[in-house]
C-alpha positions as CSV (number, residue, x, y, z in Angstrom):
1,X,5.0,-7.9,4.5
2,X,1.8,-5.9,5.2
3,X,-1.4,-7.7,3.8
4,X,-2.4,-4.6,1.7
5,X,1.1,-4.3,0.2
6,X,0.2,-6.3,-3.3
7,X,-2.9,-3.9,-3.6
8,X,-0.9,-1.0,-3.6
9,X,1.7,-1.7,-6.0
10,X,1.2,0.5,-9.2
11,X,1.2,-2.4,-12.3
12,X,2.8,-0.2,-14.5
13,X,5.7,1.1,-12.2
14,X,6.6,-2.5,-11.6
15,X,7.1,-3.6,-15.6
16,X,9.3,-0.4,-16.3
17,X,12.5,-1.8,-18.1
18,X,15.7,-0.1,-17.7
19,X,17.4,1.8,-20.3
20,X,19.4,-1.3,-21.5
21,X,16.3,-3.2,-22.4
22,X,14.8,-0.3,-24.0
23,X,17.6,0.6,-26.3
24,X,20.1,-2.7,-26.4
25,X,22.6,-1.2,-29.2
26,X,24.1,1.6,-26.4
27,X,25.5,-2.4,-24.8
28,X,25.1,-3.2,-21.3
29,X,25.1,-1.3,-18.4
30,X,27.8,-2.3,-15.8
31,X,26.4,-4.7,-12.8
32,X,27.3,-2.3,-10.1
33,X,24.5,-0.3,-9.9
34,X,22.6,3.0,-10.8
35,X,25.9,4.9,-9.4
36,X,28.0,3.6,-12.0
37,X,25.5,4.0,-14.9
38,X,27.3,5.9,-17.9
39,X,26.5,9.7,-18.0
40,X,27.5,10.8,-21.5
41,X,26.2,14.3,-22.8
42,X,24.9,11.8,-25.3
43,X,22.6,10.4,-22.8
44,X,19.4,11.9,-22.6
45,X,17.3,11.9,-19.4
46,X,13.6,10.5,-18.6
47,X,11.6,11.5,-16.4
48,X,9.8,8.9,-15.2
49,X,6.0,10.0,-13.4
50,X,3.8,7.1,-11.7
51,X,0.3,7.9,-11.4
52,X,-2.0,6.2,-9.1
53,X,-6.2,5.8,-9.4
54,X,-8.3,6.9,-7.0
55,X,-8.6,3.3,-5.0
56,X,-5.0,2.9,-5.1
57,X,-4.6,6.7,-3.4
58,X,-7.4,5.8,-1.0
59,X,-5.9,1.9,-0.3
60,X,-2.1,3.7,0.3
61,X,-3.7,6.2,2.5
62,X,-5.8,3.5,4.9
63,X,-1.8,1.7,4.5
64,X,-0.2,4.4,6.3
65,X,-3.0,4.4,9.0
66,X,-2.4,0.9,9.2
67,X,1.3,1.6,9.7
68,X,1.3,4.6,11.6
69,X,-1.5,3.1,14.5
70,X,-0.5,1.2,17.4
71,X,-1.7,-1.9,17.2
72,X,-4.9,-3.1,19.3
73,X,-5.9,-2.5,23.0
74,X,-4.8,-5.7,24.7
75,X,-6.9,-4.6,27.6
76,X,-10.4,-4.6,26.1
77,X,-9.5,-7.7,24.4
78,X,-9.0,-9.3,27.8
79,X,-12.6,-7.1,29.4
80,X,-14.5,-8.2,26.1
81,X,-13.0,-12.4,26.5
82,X,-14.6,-12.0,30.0
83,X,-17.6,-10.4,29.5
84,X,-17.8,-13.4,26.6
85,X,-17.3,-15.8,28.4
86,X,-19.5,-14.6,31.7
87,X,-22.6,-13.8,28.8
88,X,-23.1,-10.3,29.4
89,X,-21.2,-9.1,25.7
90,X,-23.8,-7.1,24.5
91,X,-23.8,-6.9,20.6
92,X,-25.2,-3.6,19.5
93,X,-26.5,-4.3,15.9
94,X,-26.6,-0.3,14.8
95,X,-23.5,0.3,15.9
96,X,-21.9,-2.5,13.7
97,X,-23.8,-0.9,10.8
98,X,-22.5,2.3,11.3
99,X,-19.1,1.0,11.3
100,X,-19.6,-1.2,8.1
101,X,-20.9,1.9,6.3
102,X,-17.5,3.8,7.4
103,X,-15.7,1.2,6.6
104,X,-17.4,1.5,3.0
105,X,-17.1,4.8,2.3
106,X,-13.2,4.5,3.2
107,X,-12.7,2.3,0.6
108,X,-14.9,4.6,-1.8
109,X,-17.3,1.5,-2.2
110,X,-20.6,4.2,-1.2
């Protein structure tokens, strides 16, 4: 399970009951599955919408990147440990700025 998975999960979409616990005199639905439900013309049909906020849009979006990406260059992982560990890693504080600011403004926090 992907760490941003909880965060995305729409509250409401996850508390919606199904017909039998909305309306318990039509009895209970048989245990087999939404195939099997009973489709009377008595039965009418809802049409159930989900609507996310803006973060939640903007977290599924940065989710998909997530997904969708390839992981992490194992190569400059290995040139940046030896540059570490020989002292000549150069942090460039501006450049770390920049990237926290794009970070915010992903996450619609600017």
């Amino acid at each position: 399970m992907n760490t941003l998975d909880p965060l995305i999960r729409n509250r409401p979409a996850d508390t919606v009951q199904d017909d039998r616990v909305r309306n318990p005199r039509q009895g209970a639905a048989p245990a087999a599955g939404p195939e099997s439900r009973e489709t009377t013309p008595s039965a009418t049909k809802q049409d159930d919408t989900v609507t996310l906020t803006e973060s939640a849009s903007r977290i599924q979006n940065l989710q998909r990147q997530v997904d969708e990406s390839n992981g992490f260059d194992q190569d400059k992982v290995q040139r940046i440990k030896a540059q570490l560990a020989e002292g000549r890693y150069v942090v460039d504080p501006g450049k770390i700025a920049e990237k926290f600011v794009e970070l915010e403004m992903a996450l619609g926090l600017r």
